[in-house]
C-alpha positions in Angstrom: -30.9 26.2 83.6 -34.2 28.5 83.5 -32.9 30.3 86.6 -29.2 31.1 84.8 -30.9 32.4 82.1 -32.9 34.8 84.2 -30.0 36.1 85.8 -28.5 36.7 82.6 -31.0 38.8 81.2 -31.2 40.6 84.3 -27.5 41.1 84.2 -27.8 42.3 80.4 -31.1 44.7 81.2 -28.6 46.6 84.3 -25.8 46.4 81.5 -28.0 47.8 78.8 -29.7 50.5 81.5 -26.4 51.8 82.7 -25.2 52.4 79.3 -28.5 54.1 78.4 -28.2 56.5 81.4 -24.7 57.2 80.7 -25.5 58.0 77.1 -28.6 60.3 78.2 -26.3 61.7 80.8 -23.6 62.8 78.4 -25.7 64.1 75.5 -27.1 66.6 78.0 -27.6 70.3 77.5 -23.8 71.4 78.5 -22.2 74.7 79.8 -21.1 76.6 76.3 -23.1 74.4 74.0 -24.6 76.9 71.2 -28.1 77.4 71.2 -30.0 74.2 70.8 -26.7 71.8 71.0 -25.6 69.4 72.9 -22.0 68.5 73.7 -21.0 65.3 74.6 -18.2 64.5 77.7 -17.9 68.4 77.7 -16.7 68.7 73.8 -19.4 71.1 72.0 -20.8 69.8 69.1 -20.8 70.8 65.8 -20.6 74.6 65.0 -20.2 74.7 69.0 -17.6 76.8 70.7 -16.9 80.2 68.8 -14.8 82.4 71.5 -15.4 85.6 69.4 -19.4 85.1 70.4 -19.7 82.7 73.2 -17.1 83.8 76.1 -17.8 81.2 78.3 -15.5 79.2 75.6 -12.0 78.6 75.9 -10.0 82.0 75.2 -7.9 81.3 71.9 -3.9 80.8 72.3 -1.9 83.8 71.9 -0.1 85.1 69.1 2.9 84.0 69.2 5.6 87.2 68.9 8.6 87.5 66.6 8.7 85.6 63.1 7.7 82.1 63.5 6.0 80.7 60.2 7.7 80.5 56.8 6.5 79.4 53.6 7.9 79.4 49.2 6.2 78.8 45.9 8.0 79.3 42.4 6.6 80.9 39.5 8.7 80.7 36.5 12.4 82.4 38.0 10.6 84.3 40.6 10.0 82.6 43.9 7.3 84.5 46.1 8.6 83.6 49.8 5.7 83.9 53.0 6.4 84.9 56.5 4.4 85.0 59.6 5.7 87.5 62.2 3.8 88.7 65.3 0.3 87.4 63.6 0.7 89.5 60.1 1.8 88.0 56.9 4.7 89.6 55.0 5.4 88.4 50.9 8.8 88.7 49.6 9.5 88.4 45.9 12.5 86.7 44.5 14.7 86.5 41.4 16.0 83.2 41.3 18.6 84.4 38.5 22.0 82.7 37.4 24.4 84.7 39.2 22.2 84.1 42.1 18.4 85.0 44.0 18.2 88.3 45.0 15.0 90.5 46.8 12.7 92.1 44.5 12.0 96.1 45.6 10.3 96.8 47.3 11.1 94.1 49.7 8.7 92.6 52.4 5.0 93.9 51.1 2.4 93.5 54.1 -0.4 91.3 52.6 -3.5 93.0 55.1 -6.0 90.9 56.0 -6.3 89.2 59.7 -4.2 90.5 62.0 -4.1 87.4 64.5 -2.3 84.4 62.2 -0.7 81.8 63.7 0.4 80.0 60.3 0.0 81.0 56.3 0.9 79.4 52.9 1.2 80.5 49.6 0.6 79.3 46.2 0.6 81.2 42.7 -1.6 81.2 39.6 -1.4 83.0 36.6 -0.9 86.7 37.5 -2.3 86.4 41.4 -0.2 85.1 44.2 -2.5 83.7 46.7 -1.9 83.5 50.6 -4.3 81.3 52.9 -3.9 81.7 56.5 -4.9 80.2 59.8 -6.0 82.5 62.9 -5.7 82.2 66.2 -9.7 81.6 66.6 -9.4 78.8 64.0 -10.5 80.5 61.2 -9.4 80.0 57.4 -9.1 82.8 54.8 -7.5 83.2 51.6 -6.3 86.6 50.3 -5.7 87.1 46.5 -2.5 88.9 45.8 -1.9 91.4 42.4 1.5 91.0 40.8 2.7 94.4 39.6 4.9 95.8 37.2 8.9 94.6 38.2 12.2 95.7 37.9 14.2 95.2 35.0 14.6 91.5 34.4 12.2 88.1 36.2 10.0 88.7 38.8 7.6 91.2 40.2 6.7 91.8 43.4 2.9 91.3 45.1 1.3 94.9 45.0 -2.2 94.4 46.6 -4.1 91.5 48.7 -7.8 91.1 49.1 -8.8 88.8 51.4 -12.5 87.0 51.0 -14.6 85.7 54.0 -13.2 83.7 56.1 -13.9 79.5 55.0 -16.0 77.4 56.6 -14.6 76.1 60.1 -12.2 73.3 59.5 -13.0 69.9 61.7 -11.9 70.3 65.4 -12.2 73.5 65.8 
């Protein structure tokens, strides 16, 4: 009985060993780590692979070409309507009137900001339409839209965005 339990704990002290060499294995220093991180299994840790500064990360996808993203918010009977094409965003403003929704002029207003977005929404408050966006690189900003003076009747169309800073990185990125 003395000698099974000697073989077990031997057993358990490899078992325990190997997992602690493993562990000390992965947790090394890695290839593309930032400054003073480690990565573990090859995934950098946290605030860890940043393409823009470190190259040796992967390259970002492409933006895709051509109008791919689409989003809508209402405020009151205007509806301001998003659209992603070839990595701008574009803000159209609707009437949503009885006889039925038609463009506000001056049509599609460029919002500015980032030039690389892979997907946008929009949301409205008050007098500012507000567009958040996603780049290619991961990054999340929000530009606050001015509402200016319409045409006769609802609505008016964005006039001016101001994008901040980008957010902080979201997880997984």
């Amino acid at each position: 009985m003395k000698q099974k339990r000697r073989v077990a704990a031997s057993l358990a002290a490899a078992v325990a060993m190997t997992f602690v060499g493993v562990g000390t294995a992965q947790a090394a220093k890695q290839p593309g780590a930032a400054d003073g991180m480690t990565a573990r299994a090859g995934i950098a840790s946290a605030g860890g692979c940043d393409y823009d500064h470190d190259h040796n990360c992967p390259k970002p996808p492409p933006v895709p070409k051509g109008c791919f993203d689409i989003d809508s918010v209402i405020h009151g009977v205007t509806k301001y309507v998003s659209v992603v094409c070839n990595g701008r965003v574009f803000v159209l403003a609707v009437a949503e009137e009885p006889d039925g929704p038609h463009a506000i002029a001056p049509g599609w207003v460029a919002t500015g900001g980032p030039s690389n977005v892979i997907d946008a929404t929009v949301a409205e408050h008050g007098d500012n339409v507000y567009v958040t966006v996603l780049t290619a690189q991961g990054q999340v900003q929000e530009g606050t839209c001015d509402v200016g003076p319409g045409e006769p009747g609802p609505g008016n169309p964005i006039t001016m965005c101001d994008f901040a800073p980008p957010f902080t990185r979201p997880p997984g990125t």
